[in-house]
Residue frames as qw, qx, qy, qz and C-alpha x, y, z in Angstrom:
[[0.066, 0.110, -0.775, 0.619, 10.98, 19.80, -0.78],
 [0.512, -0.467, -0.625, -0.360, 7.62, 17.86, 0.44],
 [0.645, -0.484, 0.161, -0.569, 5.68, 18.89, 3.84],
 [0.974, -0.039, -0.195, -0.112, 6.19, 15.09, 4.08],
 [0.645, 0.407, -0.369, 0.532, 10.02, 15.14, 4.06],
 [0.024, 0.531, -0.265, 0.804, 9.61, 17.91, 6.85],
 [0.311, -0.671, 0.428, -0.519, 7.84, 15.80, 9.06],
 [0.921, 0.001, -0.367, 0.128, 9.62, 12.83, 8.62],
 [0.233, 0.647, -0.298, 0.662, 12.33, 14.85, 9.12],
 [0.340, -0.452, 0.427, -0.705, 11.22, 16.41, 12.79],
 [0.944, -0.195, -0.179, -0.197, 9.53, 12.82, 13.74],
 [0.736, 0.028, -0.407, 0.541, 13.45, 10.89, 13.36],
 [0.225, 0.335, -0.514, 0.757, 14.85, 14.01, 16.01],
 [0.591, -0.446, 0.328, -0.586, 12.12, 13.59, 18.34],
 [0.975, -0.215, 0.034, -0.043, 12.45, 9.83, 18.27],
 [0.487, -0.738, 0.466, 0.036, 15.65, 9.76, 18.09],
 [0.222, -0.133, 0.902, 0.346, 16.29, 7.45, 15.39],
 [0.306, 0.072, -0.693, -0.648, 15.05, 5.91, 11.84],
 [0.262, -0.096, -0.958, -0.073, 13.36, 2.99, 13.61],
 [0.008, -0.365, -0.668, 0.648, 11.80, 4.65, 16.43],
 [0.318, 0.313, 0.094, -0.890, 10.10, 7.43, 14.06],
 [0.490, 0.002, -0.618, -0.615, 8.91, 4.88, 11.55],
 [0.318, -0.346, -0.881, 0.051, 7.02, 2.77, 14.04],
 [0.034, 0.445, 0.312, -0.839, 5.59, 6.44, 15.26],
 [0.381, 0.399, -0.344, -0.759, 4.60, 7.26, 11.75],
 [0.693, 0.213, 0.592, -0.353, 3.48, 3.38, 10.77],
 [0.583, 0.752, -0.291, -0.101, 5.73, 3.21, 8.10],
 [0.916, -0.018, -0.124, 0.380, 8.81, 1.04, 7.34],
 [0.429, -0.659, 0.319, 0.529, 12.58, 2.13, 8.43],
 [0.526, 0.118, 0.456, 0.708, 13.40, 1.95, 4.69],
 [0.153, 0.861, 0.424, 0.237, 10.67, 4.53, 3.92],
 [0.352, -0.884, -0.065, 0.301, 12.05, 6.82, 6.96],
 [0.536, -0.440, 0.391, 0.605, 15.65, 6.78, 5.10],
 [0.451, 0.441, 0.499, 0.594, 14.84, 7.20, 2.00],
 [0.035, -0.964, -0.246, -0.091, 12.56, 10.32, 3.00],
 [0.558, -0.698, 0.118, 0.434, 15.80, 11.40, 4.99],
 [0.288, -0.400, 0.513, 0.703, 18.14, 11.32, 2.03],
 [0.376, 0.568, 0.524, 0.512, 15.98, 12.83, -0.27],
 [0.019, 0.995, 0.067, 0.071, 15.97, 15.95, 1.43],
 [0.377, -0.762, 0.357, 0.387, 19.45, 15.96, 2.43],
 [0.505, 0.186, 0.527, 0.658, 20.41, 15.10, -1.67],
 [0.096, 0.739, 0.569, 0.348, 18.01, 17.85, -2.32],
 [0.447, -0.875, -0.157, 0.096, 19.61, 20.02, -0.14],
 [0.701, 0.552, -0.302, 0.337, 22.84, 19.06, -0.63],
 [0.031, -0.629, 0.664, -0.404, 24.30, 18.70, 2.97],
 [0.473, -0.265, -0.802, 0.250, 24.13, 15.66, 5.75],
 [0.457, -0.646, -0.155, -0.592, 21.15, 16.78, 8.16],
 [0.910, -0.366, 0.060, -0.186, 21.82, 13.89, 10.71],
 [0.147, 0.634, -0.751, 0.107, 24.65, 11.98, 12.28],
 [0.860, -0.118, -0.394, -0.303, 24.23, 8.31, 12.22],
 [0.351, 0.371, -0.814, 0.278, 26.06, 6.58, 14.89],
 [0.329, -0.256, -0.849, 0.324, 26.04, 4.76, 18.09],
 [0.094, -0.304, -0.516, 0.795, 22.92, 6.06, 20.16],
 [0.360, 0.785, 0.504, -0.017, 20.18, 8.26, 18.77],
 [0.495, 0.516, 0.177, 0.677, 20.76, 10.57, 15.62],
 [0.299, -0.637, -0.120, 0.701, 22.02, 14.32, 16.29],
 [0.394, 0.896, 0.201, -0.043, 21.58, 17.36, 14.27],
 [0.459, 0.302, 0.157, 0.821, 24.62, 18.63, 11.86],
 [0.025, -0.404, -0.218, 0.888, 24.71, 22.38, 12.21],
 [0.157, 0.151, -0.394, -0.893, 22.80, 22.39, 9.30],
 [0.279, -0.368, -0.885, -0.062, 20.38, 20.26, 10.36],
 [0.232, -0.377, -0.570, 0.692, 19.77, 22.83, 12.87],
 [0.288, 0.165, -0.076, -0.940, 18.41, 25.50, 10.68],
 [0.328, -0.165, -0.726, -0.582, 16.69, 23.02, 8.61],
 [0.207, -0.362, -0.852, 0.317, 14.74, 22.05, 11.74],
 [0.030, -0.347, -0.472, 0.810, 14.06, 25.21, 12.41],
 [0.267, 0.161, -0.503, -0.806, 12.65, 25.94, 8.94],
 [0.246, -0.208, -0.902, -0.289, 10.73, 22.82, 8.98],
 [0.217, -0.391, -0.765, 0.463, 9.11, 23.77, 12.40],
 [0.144, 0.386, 0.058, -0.909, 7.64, 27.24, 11.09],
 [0.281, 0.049, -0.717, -0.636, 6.73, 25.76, 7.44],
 [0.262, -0.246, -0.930, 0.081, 4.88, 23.01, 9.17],
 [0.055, 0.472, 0.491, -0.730, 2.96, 25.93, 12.09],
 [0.331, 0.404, -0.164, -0.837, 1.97, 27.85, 9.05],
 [0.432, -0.231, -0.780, -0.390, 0.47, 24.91, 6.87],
 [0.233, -0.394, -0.887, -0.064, -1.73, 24.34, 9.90],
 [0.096, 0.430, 0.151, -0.885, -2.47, 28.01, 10.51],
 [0.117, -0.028, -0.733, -0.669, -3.09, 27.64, 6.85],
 [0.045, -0.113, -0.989, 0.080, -6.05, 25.20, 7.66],
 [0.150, -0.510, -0.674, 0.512, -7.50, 26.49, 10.26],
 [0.080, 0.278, -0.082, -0.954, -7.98, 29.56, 8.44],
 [0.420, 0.053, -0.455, -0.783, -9.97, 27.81, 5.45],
 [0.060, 0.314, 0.947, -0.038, -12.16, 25.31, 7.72],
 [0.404, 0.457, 0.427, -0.667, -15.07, 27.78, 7.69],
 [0.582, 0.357, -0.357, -0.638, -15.32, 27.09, 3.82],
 [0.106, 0.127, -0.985, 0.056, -15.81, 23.27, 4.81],
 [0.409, 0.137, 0.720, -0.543, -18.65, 23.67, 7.11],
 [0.612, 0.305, -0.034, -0.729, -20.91, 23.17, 3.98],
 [0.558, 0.169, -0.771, -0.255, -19.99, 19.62, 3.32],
 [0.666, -0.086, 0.607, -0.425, -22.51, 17.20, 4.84],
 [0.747, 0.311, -0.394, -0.436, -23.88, 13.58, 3.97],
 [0.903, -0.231, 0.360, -0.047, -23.00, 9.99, 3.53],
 [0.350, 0.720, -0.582, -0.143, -20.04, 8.37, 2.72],
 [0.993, 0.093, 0.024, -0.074, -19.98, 5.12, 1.46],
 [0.019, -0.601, 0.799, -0.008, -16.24, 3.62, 2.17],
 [0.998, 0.032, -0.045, -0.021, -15.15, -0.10, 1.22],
 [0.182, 0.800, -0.537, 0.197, -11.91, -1.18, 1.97],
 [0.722, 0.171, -0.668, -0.054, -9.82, -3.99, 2.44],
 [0.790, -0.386, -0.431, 0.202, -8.80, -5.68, 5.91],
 [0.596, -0.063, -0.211, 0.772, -5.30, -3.85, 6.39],
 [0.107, -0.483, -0.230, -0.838, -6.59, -0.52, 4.85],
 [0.489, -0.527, -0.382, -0.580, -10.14, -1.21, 7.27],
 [0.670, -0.549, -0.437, 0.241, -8.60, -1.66, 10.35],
 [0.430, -0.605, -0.015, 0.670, -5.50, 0.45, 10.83],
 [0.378, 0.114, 0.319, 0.862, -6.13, 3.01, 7.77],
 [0.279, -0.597, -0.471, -0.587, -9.68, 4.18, 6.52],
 [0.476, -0.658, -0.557, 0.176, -10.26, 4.58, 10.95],
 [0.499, -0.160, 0.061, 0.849, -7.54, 6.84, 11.02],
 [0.049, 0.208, 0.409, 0.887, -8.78, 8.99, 8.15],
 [0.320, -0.649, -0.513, -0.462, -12.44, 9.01, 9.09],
 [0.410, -0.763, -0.229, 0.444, -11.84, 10.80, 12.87],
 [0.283, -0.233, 0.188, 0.911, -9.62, 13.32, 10.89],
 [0.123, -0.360, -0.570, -0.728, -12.49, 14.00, 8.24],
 [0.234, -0.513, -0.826, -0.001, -14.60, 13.67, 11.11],
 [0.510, -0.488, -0.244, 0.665, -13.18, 16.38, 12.89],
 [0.026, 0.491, 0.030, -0.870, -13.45, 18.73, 9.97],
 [0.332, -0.199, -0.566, -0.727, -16.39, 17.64, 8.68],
 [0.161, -0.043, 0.874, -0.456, -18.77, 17.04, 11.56],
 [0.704, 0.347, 0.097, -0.612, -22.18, 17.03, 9.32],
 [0.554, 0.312, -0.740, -0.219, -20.58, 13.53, 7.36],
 [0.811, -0.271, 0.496, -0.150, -21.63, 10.31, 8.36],
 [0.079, 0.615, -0.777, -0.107, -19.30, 7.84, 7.49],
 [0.954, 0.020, 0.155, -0.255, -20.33, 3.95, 6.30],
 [0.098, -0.532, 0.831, 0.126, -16.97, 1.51, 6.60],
 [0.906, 0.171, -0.177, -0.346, -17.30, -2.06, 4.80],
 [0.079, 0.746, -0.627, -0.209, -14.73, -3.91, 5.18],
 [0.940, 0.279, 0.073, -0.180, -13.89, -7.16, 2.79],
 [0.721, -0.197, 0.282, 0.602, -11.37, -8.67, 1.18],
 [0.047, 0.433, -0.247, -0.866, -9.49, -6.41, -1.87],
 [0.017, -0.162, -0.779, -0.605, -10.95, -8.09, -5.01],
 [0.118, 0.560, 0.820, 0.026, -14.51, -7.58, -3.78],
 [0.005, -0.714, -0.066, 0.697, -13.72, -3.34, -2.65],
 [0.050, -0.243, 0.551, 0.797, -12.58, -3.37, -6.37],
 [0.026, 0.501, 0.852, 0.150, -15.97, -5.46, -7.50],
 [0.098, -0.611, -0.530, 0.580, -17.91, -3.00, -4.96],
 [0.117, -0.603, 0.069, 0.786, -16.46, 0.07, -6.56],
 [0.028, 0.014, -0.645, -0.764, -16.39, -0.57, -10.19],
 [0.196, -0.558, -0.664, -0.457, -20.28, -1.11, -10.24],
 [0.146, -0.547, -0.080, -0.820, -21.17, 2.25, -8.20],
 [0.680, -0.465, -0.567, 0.001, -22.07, 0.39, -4.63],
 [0.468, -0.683, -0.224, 0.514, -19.75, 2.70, -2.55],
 [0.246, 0.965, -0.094, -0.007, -17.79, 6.49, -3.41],
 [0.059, 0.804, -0.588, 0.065, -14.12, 5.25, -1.87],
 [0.955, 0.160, -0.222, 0.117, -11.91, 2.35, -2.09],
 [0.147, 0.777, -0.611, 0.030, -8.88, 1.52, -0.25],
 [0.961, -0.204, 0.185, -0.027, -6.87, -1.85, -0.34],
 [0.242, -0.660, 0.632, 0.327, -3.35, -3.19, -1.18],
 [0.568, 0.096, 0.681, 0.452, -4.04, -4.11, -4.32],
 [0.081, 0.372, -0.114, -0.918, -4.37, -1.22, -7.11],
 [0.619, 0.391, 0.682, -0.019, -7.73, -2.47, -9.02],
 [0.034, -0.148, 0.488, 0.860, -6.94, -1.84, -12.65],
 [0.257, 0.478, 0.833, 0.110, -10.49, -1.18, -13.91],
 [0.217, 0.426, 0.492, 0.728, -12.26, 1.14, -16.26],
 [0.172, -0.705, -0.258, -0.638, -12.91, 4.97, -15.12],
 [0.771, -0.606, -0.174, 0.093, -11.27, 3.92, -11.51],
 [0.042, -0.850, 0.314, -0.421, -8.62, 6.33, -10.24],
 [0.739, -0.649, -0.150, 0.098, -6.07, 5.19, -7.80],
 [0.036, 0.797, -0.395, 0.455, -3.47, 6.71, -5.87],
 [0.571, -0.084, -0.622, 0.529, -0.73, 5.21, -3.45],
 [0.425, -0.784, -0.078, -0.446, -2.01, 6.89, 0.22],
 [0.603, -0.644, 0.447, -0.147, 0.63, 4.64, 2.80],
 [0.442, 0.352, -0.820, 0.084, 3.00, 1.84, 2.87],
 [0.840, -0.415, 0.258, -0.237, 2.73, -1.65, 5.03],
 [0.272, 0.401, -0.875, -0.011, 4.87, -4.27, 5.67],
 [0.951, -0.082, -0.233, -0.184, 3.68, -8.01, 5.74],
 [0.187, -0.524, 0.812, -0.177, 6.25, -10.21, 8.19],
 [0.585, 0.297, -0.755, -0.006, 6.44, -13.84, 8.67],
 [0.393, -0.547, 0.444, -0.591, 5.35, -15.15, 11.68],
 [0.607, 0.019, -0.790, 0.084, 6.10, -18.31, 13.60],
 [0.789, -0.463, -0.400, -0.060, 5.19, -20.04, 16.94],
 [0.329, -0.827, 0.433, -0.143, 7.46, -19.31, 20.07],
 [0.777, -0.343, 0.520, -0.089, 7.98, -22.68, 20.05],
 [0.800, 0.575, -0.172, -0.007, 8.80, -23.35, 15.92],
 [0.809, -0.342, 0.206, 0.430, 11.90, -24.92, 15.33],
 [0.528, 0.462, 0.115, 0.703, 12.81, -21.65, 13.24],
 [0.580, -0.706, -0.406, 0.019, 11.85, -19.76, 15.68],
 [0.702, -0.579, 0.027, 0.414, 15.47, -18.99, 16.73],
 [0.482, -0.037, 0.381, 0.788, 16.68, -17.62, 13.53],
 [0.037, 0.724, 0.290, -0.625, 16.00, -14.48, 12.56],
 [0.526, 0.555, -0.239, -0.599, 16.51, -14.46, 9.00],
 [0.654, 0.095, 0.730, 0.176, 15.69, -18.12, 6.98],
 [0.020, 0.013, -0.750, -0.662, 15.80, -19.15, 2.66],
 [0.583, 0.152, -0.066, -0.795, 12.38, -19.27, 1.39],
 [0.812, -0.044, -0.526, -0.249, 12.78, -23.00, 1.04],
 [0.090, 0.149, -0.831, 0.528, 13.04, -23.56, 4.56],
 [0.606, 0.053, 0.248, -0.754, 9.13, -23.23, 4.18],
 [0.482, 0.004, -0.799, -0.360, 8.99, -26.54, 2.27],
 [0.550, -0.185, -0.814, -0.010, 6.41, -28.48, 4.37],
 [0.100, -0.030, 0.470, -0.876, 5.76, -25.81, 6.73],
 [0.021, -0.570, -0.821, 0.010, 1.84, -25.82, 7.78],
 [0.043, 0.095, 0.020, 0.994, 0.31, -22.35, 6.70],
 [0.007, -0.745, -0.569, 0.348, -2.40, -20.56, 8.49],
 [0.297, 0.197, 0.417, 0.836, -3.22, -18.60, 5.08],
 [0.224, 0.243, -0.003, -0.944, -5.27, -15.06, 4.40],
 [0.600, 0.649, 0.355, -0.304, -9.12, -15.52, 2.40],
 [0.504, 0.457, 0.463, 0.567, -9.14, -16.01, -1.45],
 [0.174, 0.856, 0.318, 0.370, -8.99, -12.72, -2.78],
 [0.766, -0.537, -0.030, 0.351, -6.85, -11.51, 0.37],
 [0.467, 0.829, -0.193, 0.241, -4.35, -8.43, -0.88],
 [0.600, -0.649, 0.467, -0.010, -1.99, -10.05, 1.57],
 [0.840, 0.034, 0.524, 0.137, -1.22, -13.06, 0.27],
 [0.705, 0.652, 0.188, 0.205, -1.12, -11.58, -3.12],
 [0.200, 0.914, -0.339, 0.102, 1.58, -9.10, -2.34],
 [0.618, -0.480, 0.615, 0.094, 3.42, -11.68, -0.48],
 [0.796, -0.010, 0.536, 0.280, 3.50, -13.78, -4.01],
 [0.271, 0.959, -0.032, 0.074, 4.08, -10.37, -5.94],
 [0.232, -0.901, 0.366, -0.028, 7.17, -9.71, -4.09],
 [0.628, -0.359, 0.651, 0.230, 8.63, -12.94, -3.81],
 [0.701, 0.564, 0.434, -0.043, 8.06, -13.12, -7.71],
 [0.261, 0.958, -0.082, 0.084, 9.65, -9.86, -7.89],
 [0.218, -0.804, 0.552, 0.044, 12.83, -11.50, -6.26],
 [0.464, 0.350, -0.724, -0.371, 12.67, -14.44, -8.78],
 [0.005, 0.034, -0.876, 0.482, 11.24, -16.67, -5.83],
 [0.536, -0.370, -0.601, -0.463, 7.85, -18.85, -5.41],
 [0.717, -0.333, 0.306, -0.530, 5.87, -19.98, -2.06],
 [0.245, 0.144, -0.954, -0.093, 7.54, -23.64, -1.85],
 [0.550, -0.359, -0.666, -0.354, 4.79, -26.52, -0.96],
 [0.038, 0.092, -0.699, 0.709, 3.22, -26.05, 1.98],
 [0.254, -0.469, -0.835, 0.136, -0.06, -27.52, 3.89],
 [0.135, -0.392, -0.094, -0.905, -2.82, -25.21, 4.03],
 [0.027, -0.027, -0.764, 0.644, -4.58, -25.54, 7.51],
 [0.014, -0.661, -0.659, 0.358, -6.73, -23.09, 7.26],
 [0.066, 0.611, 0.370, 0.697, -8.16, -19.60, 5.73],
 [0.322, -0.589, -0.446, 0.592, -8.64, -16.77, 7.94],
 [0.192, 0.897, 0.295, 0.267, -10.46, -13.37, 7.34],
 [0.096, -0.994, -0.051, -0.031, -8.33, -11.25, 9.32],
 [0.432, 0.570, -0.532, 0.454, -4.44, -10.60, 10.40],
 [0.391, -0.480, 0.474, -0.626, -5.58, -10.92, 13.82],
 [0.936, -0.093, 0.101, -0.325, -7.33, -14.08, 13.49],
 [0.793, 0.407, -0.413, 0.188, -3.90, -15.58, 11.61],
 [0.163, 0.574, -0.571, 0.564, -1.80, -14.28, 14.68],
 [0.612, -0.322, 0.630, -0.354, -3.95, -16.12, 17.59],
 [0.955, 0.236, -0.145, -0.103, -3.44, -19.33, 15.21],
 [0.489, 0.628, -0.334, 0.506, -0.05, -18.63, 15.20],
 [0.347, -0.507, 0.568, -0.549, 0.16, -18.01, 18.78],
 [0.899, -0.247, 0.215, -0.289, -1.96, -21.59, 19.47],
 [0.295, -0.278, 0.878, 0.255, 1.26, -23.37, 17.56],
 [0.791, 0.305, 0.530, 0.020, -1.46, -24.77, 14.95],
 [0.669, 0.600, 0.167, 0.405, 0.97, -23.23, 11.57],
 [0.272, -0.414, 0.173, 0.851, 3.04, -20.11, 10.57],
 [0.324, 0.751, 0.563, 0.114, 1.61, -16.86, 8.54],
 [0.409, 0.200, 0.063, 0.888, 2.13, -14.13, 6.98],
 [0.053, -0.861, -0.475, 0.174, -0.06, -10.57, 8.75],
 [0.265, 0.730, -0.109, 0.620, 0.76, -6.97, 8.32],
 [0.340, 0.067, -0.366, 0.863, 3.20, -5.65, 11.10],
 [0.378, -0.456, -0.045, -0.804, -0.12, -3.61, 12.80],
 [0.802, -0.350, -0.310, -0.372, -1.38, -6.30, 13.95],
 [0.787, -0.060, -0.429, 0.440, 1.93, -7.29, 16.23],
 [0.172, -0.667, 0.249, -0.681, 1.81, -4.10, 17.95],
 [0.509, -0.387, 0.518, -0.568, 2.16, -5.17, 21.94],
 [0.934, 0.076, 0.064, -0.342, 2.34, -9.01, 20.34],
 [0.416, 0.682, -0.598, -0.069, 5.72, -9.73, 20.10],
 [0.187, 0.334, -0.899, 0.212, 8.72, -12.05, 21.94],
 [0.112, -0.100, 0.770, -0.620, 6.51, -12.11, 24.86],
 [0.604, 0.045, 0.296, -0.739, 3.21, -13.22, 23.19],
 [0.681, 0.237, 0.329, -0.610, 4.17, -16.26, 21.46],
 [0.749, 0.633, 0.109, 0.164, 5.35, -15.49, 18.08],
 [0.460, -0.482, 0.306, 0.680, 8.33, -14.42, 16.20],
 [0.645, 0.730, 0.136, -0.183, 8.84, -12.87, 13.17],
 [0.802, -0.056, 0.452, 0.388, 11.04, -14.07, 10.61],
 [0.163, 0.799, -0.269, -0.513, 12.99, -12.28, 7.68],
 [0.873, 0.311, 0.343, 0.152, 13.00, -14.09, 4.12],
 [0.315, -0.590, 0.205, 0.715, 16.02, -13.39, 2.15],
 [0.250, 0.002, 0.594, 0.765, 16.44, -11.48, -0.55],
 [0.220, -0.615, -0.668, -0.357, 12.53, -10.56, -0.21],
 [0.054, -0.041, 0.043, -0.997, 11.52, -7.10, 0.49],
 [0.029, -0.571, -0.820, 0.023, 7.36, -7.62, 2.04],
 [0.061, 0.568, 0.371, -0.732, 6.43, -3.78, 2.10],
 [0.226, 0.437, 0.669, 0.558, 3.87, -3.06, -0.19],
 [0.070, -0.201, -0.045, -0.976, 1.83, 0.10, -1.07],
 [0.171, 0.543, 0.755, -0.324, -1.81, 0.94, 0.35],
 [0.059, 0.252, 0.576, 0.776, -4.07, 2.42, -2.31],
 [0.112, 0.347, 0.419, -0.832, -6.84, 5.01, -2.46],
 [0.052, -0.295, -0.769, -0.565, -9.78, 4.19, -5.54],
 [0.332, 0.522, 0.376, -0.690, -12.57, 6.39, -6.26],
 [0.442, 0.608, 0.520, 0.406, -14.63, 6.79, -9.91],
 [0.194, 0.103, 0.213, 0.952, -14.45, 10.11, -11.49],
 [0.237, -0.586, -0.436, -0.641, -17.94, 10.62, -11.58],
 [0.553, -0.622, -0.520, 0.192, -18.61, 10.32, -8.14],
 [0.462, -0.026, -0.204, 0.863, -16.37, 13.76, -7.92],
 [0.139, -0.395, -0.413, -0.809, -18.85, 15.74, -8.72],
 [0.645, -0.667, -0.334, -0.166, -20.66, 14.97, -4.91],
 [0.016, -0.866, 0.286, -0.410, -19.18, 17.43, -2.60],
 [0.661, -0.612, 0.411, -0.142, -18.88, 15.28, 0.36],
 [0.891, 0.373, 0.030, 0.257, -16.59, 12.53, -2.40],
 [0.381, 0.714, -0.159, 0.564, -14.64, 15.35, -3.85],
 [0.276, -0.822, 0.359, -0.345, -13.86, 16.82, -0.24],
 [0.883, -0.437, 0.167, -0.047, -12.78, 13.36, 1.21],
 [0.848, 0.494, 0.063, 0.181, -10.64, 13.01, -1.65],
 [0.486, 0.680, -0.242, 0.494, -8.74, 15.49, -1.56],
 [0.378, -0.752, 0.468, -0.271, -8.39, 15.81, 2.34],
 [0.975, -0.031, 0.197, 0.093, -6.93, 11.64, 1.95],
 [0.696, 0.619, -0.074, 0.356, -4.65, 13.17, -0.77],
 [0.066, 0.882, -0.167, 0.435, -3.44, 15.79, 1.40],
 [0.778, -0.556, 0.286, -0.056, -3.21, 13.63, 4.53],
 [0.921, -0.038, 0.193, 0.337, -0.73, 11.25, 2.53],
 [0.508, 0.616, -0.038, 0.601, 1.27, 14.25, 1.34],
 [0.462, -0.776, 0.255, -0.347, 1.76, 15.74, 4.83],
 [0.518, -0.531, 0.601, -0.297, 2.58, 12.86, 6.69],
 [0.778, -0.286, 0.560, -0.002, 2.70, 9.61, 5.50],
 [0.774, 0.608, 0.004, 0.177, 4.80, 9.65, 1.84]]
């Protein structure tokens, strides 16, 4: 039984459902279920009732709640106890890290670190993935994160979050109205694509790869650096792209776009943490490390 599980767990009964806690937590609904019925196989009862409305607690959910809610007080009693053996880490910390990761991850993490480290300045880069991997492998920064896992010599990585990539069309597309299309319904579509090097794109032709399925021809517009920058294309009507699901926060029906489901094609891919080994050995490294590690075992695995 993971810390994690426990507050996935207490998240779905305060929201009230799978969907509601995973867009609380910034995770997919498949993550939220799996987490759900691994503790309740691991347990060996039904925690939750699924039906019409938001979920309710089994009677045995009920203890477990309570259990979780003490476990959970005492890990951050826990904490608080050992920050005074923190206050000695100070310094700079060199972070690179892709787009997704460098907007709505690495910010995240660096106010938490900030918060119990306040002697750490913090330096964010943020590029595409292939260059964080470049960056890293020749000693230019201490941490890596992007959604692509750079396989290179004496580099460490570790899965730290999940994202999901969507589909997005025009208000006005003439798919628009359907909510789930064939991958060749993109034939001839005009795409308003990610930067070379881009760990978007690539997981988008990872996945569809992984469901025996290419990218059919389609009319590159344009290149864009960010997920934002693809979505106000997308909004102007000049193509359809593909962004991570962050970026549509407070952007949906009513700004524009839709988002489309491809079948048979699963878009949620891992985010990745990459450091060298040697660099462990500098306190203010080694401490970031492991409070990143700890964050994604708490709360977002």
């Amino acid at each position: 039984m993971k810390l994690s599980q426990l507050r996935t767990f207490l998240e779905t009964i305060r929201r009230g459902g799978f969907a509601e806690a995973a867009r609380a937590m910034g995770v997919s609904q498949p993550a939220i279920t799996r987490q759900i019925q691994r503790l309740e196989n691991e347990l060996g009862v039904r925690l939750l009732r699924r039906a019409e409305g938001p979920v309710t607690l089994t009677p045995a959910g009920s203890q477990v709640q309570r259990f979780a809610q003490q476990m959970l007080a005492e890990h951050e009693a826990l904490l608080e106890r050992l920050r005074p053996f923190h206050e000695g880490v100070g310094g700079t910390l060199q972070i690179a890290a892709s787009t997704t990761p460098g907007e709505y991850l690495a910010p995240r993490l660096l106010v938490l670190f900030a918060q119990r480290y306040p002697n750490v300045t913090s330096i964010l880069d943020i590029s595409d993935s292939q260059r964080v991997a470049d960056t890293l492998a020749d000693g230019k920064c201490d941490v890596g994160f992007t959604g692509l896992a750079p396989h290179r010599p004496h580099i460490t990585v570790e899965r730290v979050a999940t994202d999901e990539v969507v589909l997005i069309v025009p208000a006005s597309h003439a798919l628009a109205k359907r909510r789930r299309i064939k991958v060749g319904d993109l034939e001839g579509e005009t795409l308003i694509a990610r930067e070379a090097g881009s760990g978007t794109m690539e997981s988008v032709r990872r996945s569809l790869q992984a469901a025996g399925l290419e990218l059919p021809q389609m009319r590159t517009a344009m290149q864009l650096a960010t997920s934002h920058a693809v979505l106000t294309a997308v909004r102007a009507g000049l193509g359809i792209g593909f962004v991570t699901s962050h970026a549509l926060e407070g952007a949906l029906h009513e700004d524009g776009v839709r988002t489309l489901t491809i079948e048979g094609v699963s878009l949620t891919r891992d985010l990745y943490v990459a450091y060298r080994h040697d660099h462990l050995d500098v306190p203010v490294v080694r401490a970031f490390i492991e409070f990143t590690k700890r964050w994604a075992e708490n709360g977002r695995n």
